[in-house]
PDB file of N, CA, C and O in Angstrom:
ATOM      1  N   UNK A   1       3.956   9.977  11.882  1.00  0.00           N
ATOM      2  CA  UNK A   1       4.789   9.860  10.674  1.00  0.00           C
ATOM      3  C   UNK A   1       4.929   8.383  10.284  1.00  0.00           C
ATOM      4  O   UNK A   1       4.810   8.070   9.100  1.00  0.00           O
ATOM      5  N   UNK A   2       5.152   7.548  11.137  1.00  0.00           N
ATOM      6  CA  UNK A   2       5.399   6.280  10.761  1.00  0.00           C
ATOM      7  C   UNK A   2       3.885   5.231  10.080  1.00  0.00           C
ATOM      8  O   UNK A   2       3.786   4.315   9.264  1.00  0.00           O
ATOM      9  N   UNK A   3       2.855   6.044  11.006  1.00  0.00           N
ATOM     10  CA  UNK A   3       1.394   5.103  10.695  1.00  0.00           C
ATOM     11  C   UNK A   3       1.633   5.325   9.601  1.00  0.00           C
ATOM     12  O   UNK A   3       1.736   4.373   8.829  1.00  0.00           O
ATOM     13  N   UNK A   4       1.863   7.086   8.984  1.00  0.00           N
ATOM     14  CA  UNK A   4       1.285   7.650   7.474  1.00  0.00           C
ATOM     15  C   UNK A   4       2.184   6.605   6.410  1.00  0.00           C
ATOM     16  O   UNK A   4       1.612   6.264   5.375  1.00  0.00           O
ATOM     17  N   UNK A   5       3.629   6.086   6.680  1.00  0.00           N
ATOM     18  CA  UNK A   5       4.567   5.399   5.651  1.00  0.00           C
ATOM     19  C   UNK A   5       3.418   3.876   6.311  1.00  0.00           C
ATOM     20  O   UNK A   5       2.482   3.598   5.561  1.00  0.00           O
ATOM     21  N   UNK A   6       3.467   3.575   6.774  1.00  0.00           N
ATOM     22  CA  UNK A   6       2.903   2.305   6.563  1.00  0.00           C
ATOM     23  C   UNK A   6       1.360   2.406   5.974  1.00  0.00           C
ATOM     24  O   UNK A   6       0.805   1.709   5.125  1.00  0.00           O
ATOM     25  N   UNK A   7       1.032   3.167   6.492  1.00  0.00           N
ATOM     26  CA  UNK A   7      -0.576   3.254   5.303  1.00  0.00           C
ATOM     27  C   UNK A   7      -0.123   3.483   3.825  1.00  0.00           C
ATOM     28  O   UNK A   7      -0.705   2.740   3.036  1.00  0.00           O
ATOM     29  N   UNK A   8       0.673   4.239   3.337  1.00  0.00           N
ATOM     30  CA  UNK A   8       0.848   4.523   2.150  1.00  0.00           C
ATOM     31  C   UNK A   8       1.585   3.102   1.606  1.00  0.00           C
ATOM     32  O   UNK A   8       1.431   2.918   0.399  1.00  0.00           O
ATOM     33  N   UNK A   9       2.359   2.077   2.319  1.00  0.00           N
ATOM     34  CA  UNK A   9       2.853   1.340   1.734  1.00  0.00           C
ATOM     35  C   UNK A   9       1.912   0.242   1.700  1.00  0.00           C
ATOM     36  O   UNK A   9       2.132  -0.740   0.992  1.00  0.00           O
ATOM     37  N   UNK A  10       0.677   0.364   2.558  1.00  0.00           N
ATOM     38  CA  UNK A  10      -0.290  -0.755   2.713  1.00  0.00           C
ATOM     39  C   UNK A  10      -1.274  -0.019   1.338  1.00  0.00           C
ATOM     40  O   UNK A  10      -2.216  -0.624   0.825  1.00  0.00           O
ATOM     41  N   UNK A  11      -1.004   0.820   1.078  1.00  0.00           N
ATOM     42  CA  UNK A  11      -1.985   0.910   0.225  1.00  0.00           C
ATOM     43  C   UNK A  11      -1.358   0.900  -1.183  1.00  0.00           C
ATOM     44  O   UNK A  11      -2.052   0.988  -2.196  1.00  0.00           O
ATOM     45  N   UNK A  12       0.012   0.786  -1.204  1.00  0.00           N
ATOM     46  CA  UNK A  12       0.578   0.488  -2.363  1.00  0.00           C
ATOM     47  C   UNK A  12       0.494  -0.936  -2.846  1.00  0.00           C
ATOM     48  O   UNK A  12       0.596  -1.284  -4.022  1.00  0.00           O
ATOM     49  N   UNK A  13       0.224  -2.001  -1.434  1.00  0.00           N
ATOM     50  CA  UNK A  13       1.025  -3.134  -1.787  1.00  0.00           C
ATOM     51  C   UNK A  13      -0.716  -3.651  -2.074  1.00  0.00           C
ATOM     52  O   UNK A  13      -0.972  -4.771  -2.516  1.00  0.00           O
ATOM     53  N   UNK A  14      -1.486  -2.919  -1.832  1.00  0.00           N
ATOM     54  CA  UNK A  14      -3.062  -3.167  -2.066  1.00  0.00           C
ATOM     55  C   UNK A  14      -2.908  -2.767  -3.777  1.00  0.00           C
ATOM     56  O   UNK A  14      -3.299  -3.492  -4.691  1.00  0.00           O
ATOM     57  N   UNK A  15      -2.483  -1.919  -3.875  1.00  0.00           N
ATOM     58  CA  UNK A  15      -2.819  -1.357  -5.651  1.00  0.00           C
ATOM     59  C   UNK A  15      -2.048  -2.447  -6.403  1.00  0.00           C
ATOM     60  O   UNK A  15      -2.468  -2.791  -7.508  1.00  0.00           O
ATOM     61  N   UNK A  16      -1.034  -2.972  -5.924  1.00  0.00           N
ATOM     62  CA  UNK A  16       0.037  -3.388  -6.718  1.00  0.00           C
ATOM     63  C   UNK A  16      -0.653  -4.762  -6.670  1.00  0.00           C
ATOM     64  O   UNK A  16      -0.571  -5.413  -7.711  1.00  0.00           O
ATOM     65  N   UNK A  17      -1.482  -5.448  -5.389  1.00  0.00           N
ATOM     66  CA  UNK A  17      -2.071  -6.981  -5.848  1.00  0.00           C
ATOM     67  C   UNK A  17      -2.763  -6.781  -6.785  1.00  0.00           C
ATOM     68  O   UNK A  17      -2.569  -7.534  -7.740  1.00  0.00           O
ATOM     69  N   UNK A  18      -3.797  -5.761  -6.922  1.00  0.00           N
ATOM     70  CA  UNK A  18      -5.426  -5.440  -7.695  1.00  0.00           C
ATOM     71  C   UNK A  18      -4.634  -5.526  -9.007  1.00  0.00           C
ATOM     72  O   UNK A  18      -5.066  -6.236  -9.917  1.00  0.00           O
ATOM     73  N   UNK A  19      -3.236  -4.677  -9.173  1.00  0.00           N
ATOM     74  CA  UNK A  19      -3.144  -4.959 -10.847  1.00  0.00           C
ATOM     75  C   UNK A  19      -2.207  -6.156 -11.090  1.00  0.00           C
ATOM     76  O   UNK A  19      -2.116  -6.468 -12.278  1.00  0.00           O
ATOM     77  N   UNK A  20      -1.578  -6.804 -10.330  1.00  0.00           N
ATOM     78  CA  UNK A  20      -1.493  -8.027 -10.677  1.00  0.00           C
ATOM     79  C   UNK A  20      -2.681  -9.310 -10.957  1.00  0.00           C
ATOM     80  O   UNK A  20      -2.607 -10.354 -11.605  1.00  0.00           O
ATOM     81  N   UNK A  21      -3.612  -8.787 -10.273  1.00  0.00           N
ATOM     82  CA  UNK A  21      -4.813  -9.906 -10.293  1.00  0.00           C
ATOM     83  C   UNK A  21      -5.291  -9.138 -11.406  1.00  0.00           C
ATOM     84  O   UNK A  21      -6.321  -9.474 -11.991  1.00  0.00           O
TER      85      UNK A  21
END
């Protein structure tokens, strides 16, 4: 449970650089 919240937040904080850049 915990990997799955940190993957999902690693992959948020991945989407969220790509549309800032």
């Amino acid at each position: 449970m915990s990997q799955k919240v940190r993957d999902d937040r690693t992959v948020t904080l991945s989407h969220k650089a790509v549309g800032c850049t």
